[in-house]
Wavefront OBJ file of the C-alpha trace (Angstrom):
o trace
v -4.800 -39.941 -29.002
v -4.949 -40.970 -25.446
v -2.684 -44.275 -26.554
v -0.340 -42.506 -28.536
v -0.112 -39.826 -25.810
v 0.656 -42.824 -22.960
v 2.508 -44.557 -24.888
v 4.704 -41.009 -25.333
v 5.942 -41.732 -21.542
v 8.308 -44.380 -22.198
v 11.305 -42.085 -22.524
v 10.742 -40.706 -18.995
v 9.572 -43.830 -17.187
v 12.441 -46.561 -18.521
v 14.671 -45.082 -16.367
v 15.708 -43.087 -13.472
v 19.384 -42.457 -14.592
v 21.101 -39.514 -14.354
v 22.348 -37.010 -17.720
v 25.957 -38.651 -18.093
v 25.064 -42.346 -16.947
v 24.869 -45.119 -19.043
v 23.747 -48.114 -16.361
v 22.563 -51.039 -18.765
v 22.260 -51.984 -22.487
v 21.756 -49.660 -24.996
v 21.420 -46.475 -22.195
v 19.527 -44.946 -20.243
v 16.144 -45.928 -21.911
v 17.671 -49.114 -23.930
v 17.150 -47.016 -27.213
v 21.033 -46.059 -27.586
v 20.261 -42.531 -27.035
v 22.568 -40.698 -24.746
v 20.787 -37.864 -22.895
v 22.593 -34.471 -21.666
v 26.182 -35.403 -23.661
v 27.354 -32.545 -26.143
v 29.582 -34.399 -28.614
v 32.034 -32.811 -30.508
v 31.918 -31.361 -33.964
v 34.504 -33.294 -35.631
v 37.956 -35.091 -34.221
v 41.737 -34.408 -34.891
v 43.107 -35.618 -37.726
v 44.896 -39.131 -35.988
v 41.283 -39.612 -34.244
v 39.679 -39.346 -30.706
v 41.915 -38.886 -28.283
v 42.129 -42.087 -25.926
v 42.208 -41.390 -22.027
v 42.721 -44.863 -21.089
v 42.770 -48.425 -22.292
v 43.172 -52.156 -20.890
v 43.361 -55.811 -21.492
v 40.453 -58.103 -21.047
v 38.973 -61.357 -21.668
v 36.627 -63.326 -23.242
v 33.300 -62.153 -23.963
v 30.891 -59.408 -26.240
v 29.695 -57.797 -23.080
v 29.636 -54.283 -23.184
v 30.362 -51.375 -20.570
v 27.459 -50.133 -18.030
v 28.257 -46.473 -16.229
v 26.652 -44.974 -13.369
v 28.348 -41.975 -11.400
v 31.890 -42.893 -10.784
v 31.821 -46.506 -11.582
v 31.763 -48.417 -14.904
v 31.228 -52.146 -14.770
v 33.206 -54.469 -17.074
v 32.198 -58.220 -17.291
v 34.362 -60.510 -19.148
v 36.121 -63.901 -18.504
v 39.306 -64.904 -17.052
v 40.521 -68.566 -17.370
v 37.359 -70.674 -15.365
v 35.718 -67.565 -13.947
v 33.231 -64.604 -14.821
v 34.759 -62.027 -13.280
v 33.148 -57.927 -12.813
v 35.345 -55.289 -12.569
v 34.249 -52.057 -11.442
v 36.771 -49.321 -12.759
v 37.086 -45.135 -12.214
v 35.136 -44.389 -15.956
v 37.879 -41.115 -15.701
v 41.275 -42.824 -15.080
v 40.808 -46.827 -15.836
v 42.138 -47.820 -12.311
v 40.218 -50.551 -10.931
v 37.769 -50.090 -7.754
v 36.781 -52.898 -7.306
v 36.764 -56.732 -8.532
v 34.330 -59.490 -7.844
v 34.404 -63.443 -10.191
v 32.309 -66.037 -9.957
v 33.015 -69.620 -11.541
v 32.064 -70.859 -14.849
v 31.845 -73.694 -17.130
v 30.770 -72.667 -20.044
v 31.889 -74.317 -23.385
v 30.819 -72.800 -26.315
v 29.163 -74.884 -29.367
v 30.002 -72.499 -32.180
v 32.252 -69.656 -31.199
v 35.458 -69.668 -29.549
v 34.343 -67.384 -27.420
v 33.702 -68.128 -24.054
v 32.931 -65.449 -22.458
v 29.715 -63.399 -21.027
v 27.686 -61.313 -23.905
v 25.270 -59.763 -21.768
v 26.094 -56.279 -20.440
v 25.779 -55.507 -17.183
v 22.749 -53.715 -15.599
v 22.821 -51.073 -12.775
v 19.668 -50.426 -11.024
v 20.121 -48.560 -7.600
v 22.789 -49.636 -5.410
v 23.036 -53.062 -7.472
v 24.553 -54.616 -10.117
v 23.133 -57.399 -12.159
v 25.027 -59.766 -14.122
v 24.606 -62.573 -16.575
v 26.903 -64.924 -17.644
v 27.195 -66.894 -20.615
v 26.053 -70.534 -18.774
v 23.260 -68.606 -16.759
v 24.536 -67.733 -13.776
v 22.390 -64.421 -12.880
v 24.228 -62.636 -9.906
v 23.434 -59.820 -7.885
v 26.451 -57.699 -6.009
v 26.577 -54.411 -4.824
v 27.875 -51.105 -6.799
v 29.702 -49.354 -3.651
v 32.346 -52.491 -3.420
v 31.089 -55.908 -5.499
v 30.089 -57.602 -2.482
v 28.097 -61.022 -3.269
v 24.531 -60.245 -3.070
v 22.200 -63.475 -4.110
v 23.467 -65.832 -7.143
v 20.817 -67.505 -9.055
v 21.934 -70.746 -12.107
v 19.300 -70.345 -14.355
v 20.291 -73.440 -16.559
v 20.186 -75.744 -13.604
v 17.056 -74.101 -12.109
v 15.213 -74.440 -15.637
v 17.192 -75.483 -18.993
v 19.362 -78.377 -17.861
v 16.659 -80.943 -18.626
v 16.509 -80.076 -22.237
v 15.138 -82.296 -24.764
v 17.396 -84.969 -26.338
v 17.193 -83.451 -29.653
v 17.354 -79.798 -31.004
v 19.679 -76.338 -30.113
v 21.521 -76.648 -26.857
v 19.494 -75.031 -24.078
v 22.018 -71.964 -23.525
v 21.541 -71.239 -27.272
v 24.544 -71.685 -30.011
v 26.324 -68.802 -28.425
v 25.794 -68.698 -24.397
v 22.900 -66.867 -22.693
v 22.908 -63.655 -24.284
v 20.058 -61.389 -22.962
v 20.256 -58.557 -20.538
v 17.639 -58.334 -17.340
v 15.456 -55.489 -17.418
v 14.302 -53.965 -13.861
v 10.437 -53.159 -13.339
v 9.709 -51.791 -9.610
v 10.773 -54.889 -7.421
v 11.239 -57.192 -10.052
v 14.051 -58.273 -12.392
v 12.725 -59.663 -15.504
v 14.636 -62.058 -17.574
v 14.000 -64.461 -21.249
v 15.057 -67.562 -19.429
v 13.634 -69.668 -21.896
v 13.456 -72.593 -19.487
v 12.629 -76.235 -20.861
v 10.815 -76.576 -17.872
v 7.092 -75.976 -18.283
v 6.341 -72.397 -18.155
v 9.667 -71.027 -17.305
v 10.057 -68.773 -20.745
v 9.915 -65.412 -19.101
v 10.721 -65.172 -15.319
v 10.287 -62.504 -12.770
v 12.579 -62.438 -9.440
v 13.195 -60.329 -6.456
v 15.693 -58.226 -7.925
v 16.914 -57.675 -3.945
v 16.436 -61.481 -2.839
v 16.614 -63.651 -6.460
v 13.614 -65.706 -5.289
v 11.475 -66.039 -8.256
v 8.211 -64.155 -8.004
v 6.199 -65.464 -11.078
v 7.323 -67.660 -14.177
v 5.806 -67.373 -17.307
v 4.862 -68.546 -20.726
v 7.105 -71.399 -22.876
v 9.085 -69.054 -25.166
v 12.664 -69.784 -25.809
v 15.125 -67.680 -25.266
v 17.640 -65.512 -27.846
v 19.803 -62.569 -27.582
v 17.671 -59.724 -27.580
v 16.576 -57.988 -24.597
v 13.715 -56.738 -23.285
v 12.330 -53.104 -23.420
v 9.554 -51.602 -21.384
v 6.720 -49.172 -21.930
v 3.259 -47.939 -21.212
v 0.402 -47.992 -23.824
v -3.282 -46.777 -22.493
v -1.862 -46.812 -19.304
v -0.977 -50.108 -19.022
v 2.622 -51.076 -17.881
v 3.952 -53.482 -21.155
v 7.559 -55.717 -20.584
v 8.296 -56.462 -24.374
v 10.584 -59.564 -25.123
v 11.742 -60.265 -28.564
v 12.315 -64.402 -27.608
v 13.104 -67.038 -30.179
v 9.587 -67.245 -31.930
v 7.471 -64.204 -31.079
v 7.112 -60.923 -29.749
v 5.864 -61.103 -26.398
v 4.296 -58.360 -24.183
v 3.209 -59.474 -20.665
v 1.892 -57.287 -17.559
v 5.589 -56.657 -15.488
v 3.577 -57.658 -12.097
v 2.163 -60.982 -13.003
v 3.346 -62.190 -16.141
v -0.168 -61.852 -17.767
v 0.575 -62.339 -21.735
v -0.747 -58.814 -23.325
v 0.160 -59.373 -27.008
v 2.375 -61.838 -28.983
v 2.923 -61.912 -32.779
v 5.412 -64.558 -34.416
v 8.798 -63.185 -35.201
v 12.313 -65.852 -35.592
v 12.702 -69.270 -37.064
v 14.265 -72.652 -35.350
v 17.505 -73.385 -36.652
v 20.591 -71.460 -36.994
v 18.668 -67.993 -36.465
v 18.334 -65.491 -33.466
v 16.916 -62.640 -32.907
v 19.687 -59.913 -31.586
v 18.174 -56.443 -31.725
v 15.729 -54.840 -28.530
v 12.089 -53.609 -29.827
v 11.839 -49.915 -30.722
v 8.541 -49.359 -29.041
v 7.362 -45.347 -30.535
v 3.758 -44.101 -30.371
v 1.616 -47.189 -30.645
v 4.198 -48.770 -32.460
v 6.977 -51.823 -31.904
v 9.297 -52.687 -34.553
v 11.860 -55.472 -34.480
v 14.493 -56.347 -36.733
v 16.705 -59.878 -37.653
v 18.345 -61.714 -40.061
v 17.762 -65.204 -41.007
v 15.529 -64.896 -43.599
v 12.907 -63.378 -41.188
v 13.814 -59.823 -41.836
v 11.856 -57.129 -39.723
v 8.090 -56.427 -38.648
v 5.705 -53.438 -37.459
v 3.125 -53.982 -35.402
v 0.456 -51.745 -33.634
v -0.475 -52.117 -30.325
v -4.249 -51.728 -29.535
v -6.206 -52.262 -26.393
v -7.065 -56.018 -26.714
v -3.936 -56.701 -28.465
v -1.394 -55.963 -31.660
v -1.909 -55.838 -35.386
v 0.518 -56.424 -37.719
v 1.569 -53.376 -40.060
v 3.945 -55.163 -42.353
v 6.976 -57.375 -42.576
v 9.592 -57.525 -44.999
v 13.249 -58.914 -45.365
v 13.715 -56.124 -47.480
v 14.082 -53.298 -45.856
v 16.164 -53.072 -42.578
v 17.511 -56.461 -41.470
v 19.781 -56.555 -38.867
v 21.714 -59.692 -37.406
v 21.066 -58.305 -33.914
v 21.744 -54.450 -33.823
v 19.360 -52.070 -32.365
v 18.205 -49.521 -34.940
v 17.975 -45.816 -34.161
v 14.756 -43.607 -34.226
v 14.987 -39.461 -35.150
v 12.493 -37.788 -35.833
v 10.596 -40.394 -37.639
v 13.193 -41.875 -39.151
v 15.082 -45.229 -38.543
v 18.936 -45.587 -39.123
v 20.504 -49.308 -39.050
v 22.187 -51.911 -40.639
v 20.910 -54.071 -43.385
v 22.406 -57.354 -43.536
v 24.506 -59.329 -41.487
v 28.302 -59.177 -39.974
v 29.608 -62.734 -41.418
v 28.269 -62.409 -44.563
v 28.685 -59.794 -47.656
v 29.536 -56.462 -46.547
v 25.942 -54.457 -44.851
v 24.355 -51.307 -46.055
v 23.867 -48.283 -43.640
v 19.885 -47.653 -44.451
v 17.765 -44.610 -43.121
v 14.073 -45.800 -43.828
v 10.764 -44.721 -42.713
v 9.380 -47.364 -40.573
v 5.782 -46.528 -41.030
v 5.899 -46.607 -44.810
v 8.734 -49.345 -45.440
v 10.780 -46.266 -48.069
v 14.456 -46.349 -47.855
v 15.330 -42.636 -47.780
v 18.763 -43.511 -48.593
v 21.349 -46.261 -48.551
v 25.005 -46.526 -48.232
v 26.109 -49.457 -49.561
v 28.972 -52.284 -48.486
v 29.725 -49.652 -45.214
v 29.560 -52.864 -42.942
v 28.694 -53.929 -40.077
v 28.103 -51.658 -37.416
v 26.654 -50.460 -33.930
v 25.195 -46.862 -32.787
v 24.924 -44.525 -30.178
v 22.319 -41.185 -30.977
v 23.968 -38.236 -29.491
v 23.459 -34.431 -29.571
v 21.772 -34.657 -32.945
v 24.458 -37.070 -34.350
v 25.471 -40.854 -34.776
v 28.180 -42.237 -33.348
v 28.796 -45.015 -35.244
v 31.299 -48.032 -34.512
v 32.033 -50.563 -36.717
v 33.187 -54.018 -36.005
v 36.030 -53.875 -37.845
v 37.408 -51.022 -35.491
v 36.753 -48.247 -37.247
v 34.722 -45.046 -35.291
v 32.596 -42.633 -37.245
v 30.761 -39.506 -36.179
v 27.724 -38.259 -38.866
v 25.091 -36.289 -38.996
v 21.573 -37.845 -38.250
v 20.322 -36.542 -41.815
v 17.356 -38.237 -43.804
v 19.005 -37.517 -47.322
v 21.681 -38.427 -47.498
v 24.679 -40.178 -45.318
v 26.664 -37.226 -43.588
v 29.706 -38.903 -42.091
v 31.516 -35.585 -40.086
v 34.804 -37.962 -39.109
v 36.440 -41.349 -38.659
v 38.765 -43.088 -37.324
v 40.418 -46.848 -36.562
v 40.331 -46.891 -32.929
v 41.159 -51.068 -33.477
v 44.186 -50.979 -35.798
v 45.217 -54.764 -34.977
v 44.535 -56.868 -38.203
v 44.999 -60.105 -37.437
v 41.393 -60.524 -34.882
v 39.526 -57.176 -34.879
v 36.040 -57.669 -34.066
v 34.306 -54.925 -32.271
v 31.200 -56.717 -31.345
v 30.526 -55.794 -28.046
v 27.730 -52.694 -27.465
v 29.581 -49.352 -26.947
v 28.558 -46.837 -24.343
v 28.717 -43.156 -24.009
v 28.954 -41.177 -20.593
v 30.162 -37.382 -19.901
v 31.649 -37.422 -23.284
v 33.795 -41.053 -22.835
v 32.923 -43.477 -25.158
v 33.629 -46.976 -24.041
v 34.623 -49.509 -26.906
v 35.821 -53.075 -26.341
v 36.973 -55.281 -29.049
v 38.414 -59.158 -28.500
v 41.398 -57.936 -26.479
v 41.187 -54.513 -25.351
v 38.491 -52.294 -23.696
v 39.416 -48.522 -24.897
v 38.146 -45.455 -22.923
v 38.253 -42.270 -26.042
v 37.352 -38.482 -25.523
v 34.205 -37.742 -27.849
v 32.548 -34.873 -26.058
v 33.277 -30.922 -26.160
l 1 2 3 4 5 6 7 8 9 10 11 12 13 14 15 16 17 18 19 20 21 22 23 24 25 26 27 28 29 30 31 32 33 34 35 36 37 38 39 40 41 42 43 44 45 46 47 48 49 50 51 52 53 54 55 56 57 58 59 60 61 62 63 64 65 66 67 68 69 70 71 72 73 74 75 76 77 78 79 80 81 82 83 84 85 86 87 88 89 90 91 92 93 94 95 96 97 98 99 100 101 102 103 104 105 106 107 108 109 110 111 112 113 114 115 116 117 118 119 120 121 122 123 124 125 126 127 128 129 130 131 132 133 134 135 136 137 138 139 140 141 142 143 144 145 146 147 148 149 150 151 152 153 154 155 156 157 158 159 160 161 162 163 164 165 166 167 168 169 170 171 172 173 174 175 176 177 178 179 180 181 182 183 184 185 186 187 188 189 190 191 192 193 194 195 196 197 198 199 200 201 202 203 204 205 206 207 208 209 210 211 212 213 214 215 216 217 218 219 220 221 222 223 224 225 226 227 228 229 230 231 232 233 234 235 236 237 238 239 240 241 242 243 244 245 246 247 248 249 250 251 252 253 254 255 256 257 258 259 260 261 262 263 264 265 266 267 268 269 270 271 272 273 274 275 276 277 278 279 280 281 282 283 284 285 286 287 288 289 290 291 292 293 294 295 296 297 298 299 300 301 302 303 304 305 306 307 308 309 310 311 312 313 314 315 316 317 318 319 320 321 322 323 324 325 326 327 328 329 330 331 332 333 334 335 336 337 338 339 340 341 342 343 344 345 346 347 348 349 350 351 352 353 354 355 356 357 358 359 360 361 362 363 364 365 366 367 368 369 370 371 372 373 374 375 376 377 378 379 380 381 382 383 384 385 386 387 388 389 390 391 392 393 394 395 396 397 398 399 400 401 402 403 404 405 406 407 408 409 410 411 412 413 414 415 416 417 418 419 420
């Protein structure tokens, strides 16, 4: 009881943010839950309305909002470039780039995938070749730059993936006291998971040999120890925030054309992780002097990398994969592997759990609002928010703040009213 109860505190210690703020992947607490926002019932007829919308560039990076500032990273021609803009009107506040040469190996894509992260008075960035930057919220001001593939991937071995992965560095930093954590996955003997000064970018501690992927860290507290859980590209790896200290690790990915995309859903003594690739999904239970596998199955909720959403027991996601056959929308229970129901061929899709609904947006542009239900799929409304045929892919993460909802897809970043 004492675990489960500890473990229980992970909503309220993730994060410090604010009702309304959305400062970092997947929210406040990097379960795409939005805290405080009342959404509406249903939308007019021709949709959400939009209070704003822009060009960008490259990249699958998503939107971070704190206060009166949302962060958009993307690329322009040879440079990385943040842009802090008023979440309200669109107009730009602020605009800081930083040079790149990143060429991708199997995407045209070239630019940054991981979203931003606001901690404090600081933004932290990650590009797509490694370059992990620090610069201030109040006006982008250079902080400290670190180049993580020079500093530990550039001496890769001769043979195998490329050491920036098939599709760019793709993980967001997670923030633990003082320290920023990252999955560097560094060639370089024990340089898989490394800890810096998240106000100097010296490095405090590096840790472990694991590889990096896409998915990003979560943290939590089980029997009142502090956990830092990476999915990386062939475990599950908890270690102790402070020294890198390996608590658990269980196997989860496969070499090859695979990667792990989705963040661990960490919920009472519980972490459960979800792919693709043949490798499917796993539940584990963590216990004092380590974790236990519960079950793993390719069966049941699969994701290529999208977060799944916990209610009340309950996990909503996608099952299946965006460049293959059309996904299923699944609502299982995690705990007992039974599929409570299934809507077939919906496709592929990314969430946000709001005011007892699911904002659901789909990467072929289409929005839907439904009801977080365990018998059946409740869609309330929909609506193409992307209506441009010839490249729609709304890949990037969307975020929610005060009732905005922030979707980006190859072209355009929108800004839509959702809220009431």
């Amino acid at each position: 009881m004492r675990l489960t109860l500890a473990s229980c505190l992970i909503l309220t210690c993730l994060s410090a943010a604010s009702a309304g703020d959305w400062p970092q992947i997947l929210g406040p607490d990097r379960n795409a839950t939005a805290t405080g926002e009342k959404l509406a019932e249903t939308w007019p007829a021709d949709g959400p309305k939009e209070l704003w919308s822009m060009k960008v560039g490259d990249g699958f990076s998503g939107v971070a909002v704190k206060g009166g500032k949302a962060i958009l990273f993307h690329r322009i021609g040879d440079e990385e470039v943040a842009e802090c803009l008023d979440p309200e009107t669109g107009k730009p506040i602020w605009k800081t780039a930083f040079p790149t040469a990143y060429v991708p190996s199997f995407t045209s894509d070239r630019g940054p995938r991981a979203v931003p992260l606001i901690d404090g008075d600081h933004v932290y960035l990650y590009g797509a070749r490694g370059g992990l930057h620090s610069v201030k919220l109040a006006d982008g001001e250079k902080v400290w730059s670190r180049d993580i593939y020079e500093d530990y991937s550039s001496k890769r071995p001769s043979r195998g993936e490329p050491a920036e992965g098939y599709f760019g560095y793709g993980t967001t930093p997670i923030v633990e006291g003082d320290l920023l954590l990252l999955n560097a996955g560094g060639y370089s003997k024990e340089a898989g998971i490394v800890a810096f000064n998240k106000l100097t970018g010296k490095t405090v501690w590096a840790k472990t040999e694991e590889k990096a992927t896409y998915s990003s860290p979560v943290a939590a507290t089980f029997g009142g120890q502090r956990h830092v859980i990476f999915a990386t590209r062939l475990n599950v790896v908890s270690v102790d925030p402070k020294n890198g200290r390996v608590l658990f690790e269980f196997p989860f990915g496969e070499l090859g054309p695979a990667a792990t995309g989705a963040t661990p859903v960490v919920f009472d003594d519980l972490v459960f992780i979800t792919g693709s690739y043949n490798f499917g999904a796993i539940l584990a239970r963590v216990g004092r002097t380590g974790s236990i596998p519960v079950w793993s199955s390719d069966e049941v909720l699969s994701s290529q990398y999208t977060t799944s959403i916990l209610h009340e027991g309950a996990m909503f996601g996608v099952h299946g994969r965006q460049d293959s056959s059309p996904a299923s929308l699944r609502c299982i229970d995690p705990k007992t592997k039974t599929i409570h129901w299934e809507e077939r061929d919906f496709g592929y899709a990314t969430f946000i759990k709001a005011d007892g609904k699911l904002l659901i947006i789909k990467t072929n542009g289409e929005a839907v609002l439904a009801k977080l239900s365990t018998k059946m799929f409740e869609p309330i409304a929909s609506a193409s928010l992307f209506i441009d045929a010839t490249r729609p892919t709304t890949r990037a993460l969307p975020a929610l703040s005060n009732g905005r909802l922030f979707v980006r897809d190859e072209r355009t970043l929108k800004c839509v009213s959702v809220g009431r």
